[in-house]
C-alpha positions as a printed Julia matrix, in Angstrom:
99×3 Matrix{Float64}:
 66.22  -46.07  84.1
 68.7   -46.2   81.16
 70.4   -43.02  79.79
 69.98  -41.96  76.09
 73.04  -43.28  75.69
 72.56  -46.44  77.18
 69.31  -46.9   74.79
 71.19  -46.17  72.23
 73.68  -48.67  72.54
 71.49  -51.74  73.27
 72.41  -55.29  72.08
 70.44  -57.74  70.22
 71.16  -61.13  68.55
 71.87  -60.55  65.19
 68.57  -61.94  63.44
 66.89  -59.45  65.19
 69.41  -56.31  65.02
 68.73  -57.32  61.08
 65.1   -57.05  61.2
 65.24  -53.86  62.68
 67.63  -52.35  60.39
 65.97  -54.05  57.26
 68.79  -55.19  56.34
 69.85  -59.52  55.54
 71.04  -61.05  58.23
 74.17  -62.13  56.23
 74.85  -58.5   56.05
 75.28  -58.12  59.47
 77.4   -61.18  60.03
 80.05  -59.97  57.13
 80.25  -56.55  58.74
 80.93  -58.5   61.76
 83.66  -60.72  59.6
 85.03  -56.88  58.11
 85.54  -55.81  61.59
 82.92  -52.72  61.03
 80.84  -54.23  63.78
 81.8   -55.18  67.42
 81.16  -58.71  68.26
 79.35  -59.45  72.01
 79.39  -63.03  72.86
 77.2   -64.25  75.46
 78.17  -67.79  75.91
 76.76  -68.95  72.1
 74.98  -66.21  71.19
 76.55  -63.5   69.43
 74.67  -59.78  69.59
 75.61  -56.78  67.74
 75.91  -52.77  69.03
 72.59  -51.09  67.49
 74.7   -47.88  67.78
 77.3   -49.32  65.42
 75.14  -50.85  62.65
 73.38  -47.35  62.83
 76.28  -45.61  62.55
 77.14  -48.19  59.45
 74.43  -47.48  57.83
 74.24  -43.63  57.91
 78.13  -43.85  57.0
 77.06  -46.18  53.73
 73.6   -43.87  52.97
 76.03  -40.8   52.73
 78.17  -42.94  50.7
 75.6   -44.26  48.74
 74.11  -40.51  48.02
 77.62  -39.4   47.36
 77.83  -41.72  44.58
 74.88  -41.18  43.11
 75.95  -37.78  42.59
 78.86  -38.6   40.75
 76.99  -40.89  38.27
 74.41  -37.95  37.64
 77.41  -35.95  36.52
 78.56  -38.38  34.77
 75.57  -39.34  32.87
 75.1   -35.59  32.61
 78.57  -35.43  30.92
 77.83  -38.58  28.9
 74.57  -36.99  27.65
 76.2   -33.47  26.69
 78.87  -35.37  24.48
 75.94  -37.37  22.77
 74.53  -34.34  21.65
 77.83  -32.63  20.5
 78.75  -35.84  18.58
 75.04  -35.54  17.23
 75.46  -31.94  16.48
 78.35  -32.79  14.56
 76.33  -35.72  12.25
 73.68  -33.47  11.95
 76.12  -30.33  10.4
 75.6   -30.04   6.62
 78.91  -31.68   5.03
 81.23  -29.41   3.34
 81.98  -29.15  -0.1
 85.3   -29.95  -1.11
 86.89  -27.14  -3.27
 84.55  -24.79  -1.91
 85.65  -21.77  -0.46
Protein backbone atom coordinates (compact mmCIF):
# COMPACT_ATOMS: atom_id res chain seq x y z
CA UNK A 1 0.00 0.00 0.00
CA UNK A 2 1.47 3.42 -0.96
CA UNK A 3 1.89 6.25 1.64
CA UNK A 4 0.17 9.69 1.15
CA UNK A 5 3.20 10.71 0.13
CA UNK A 6 3.93 8.22 -2.26
CA UNK A 7 0.33 9.00 -3.95
CA UNK A 8 1.15 12.16 -4.04
CA UNK A 9 4.13 11.98 -5.94
CA UNK A 10 3.04 9.58 -8.73
CA UNK A 11 4.38 9.81 -12.34
CA UNK A 12 2.58 9.96 -15.51
CA UNK A 13 3.56 10.60 -19.18
CA UNK A 14 3.09 13.99 -19.84
CA UNK A 15 -0.16 13.90 -22.15
CA UNK A 16 -1.78 12.55 -19.39
CA UNK A 17 -0.23 14.61 -16.30
CA UNK A 18 -1.79 17.50 -18.79
CA UNK A 19 -5.18 16.18 -18.90
CA UNK A 20 -5.36 15.95 -15.40
CA UNK A 21 -4.18 19.30 -14.61
CA UNK A 22 -6.23 20.90 -17.55
CA UNK A 23 -3.62 22.36 -18.64
CA UNK A 24 -1.85 22.06 -22.79
CA UNK A 25 0.40 19.64 -23.04
CA UNK A 26 2.97 22.17 -24.44
CA UNK A 27 2.69 23.73 -21.10
CA UNK A 28 4.00 21.01 -19.41
CA UNK A 29 6.85 20.30 -21.76
CA UNK A 30 8.18 24.18 -21.45
CA UNK A 31 8.03 23.93 -17.68
CA UNK A 32 10.01 20.90 -18.24
CA UNK A 33 12.42 23.07 -20.80
CA UNK A 34 12.35 26.09 -17.68
CA UNK A 35 13.59 23.56 -15.32
CA UNK A 36 10.27 24.10 -13.00
CA UNK A 37 9.51 20.46 -13.57
CA UNK A 38 11.68 17.31 -12.95
CA UNK A 39 12.17 15.21 -15.94
CA UNK A 40 11.76 11.04 -15.40
CA UNK A 41 12.89 9.17 -18.36
CA UNK A 42 11.91 5.70 -18.74
CA UNK A 43 13.77 4.53 -21.71
CA UNK A 44 11.62 7.00 -24.38
CA UNK A 45 9.06 8.03 -22.41
CA UNK A 46 9.37 11.01 -20.41
CA UNK A 47 6.80 11.38 -17.15
CA UNK A 48 6.42 14.30 -15.00
CA UNK A 49 6.13 14.55 -10.79
CA UNK A 50 2.21 15.25 -10.20
CA UNK A 51 3.50 16.78 -6.91
CA UNK A 52 5.55 19.32 -8.84
CA UNK A 53 3.10 20.48 -11.54
CA UNK A 54 0.70 20.82 -8.45
CA UNK A 55 2.90 22.66 -6.63
CA UNK A 56 3.39 24.86 -10.09
CA UNK A 57 0.24 25.54 -10.35
CA UNK A 58 -0.82 26.62 -6.81
CA UNK A 59 2.57 28.76 -6.92
CA UNK A 60 1.17 30.49 -10.42
CA UNK A 61 -2.80 30.65 -8.98
CA UNK A 62 -1.34 32.72 -5.97
CA UNK A 63 0.55 34.58 -8.47
CA UNK A 64 -2.10 34.96 -10.72
CA UNK A 65 -4.57 36.26 -7.72
CA UNK A 66 -1.77 38.44 -6.55
CA UNK A 67 -1.85 40.22 -9.71
CA UNK A 68 -5.13 40.62 -10.11
CA UNK A 69 -5.10 42.55 -7.07
CA UNK A 70 -2.74 44.94 -8.19
CA UNK A 71 -4.67 45.72 -11.45
CA UNK A 72 -7.93 46.28 -9.28
CA UNK A 73 -5.95 48.98 -7.53
CA UNK A 74 -4.83 50.15 -10.30
CA UNK A 75 -7.94 50.45 -12.23
CA UNK A 76 -9.33 51.70 -8.95
CA UNK A 77 -6.65 54.48 -9.05
CA UNK A 78 -7.18 54.97 -12.80
CA UNK A 79 -10.94 55.42 -12.18
CA UNK A 80 -10.54 57.97 -9.12
CA UNK A 81 -8.27 60.26 -11.41
CA UNK A 82 -11.01 60.07 -14.22
CA UNK A 83 -13.36 61.51 -12.02
CA UNK A 84 -11.04 64.25 -10.52
CA UNK A 85 -9.99 65.24 -14.10
CA UNK A 86 -13.90 65.18 -14.75
CA UNK A 87 -14.58 67.15 -11.68
CA UNK A 88 -12.26 69.59 -12.86
CA UNK A 89 -14.12 69.96 -16.66
CA UNK A 90 -17.19 69.99 -15.00
CA UNK A 91 -16.12 73.23 -12.44
CA UNK A 92 -17.78 76.45 -13.67
CA UNK A 93 -14.79 78.51 -15.40
CA UNK A 94 -13.67 81.55 -13.70
CA UNK A 95 -14.05 84.92 -14.69
CA UNK A 96 -11.08 86.74 -15.43
CA UNK A 97 -10.90 90.10 -13.49
CA UNK A 98 -13.22 88.82 -11.08
CA UNK A 99 -12.48 88.90 -7.64
Amino acid sequence: MLTLEQQSDKKMRVAVAAKHYTVSEAAVWNWLRQGKITRFKLGAVTLVSLREIEELIAEGTAAAASEEARQARIDRAGRREQIRVAKTRNARPRRLGAA
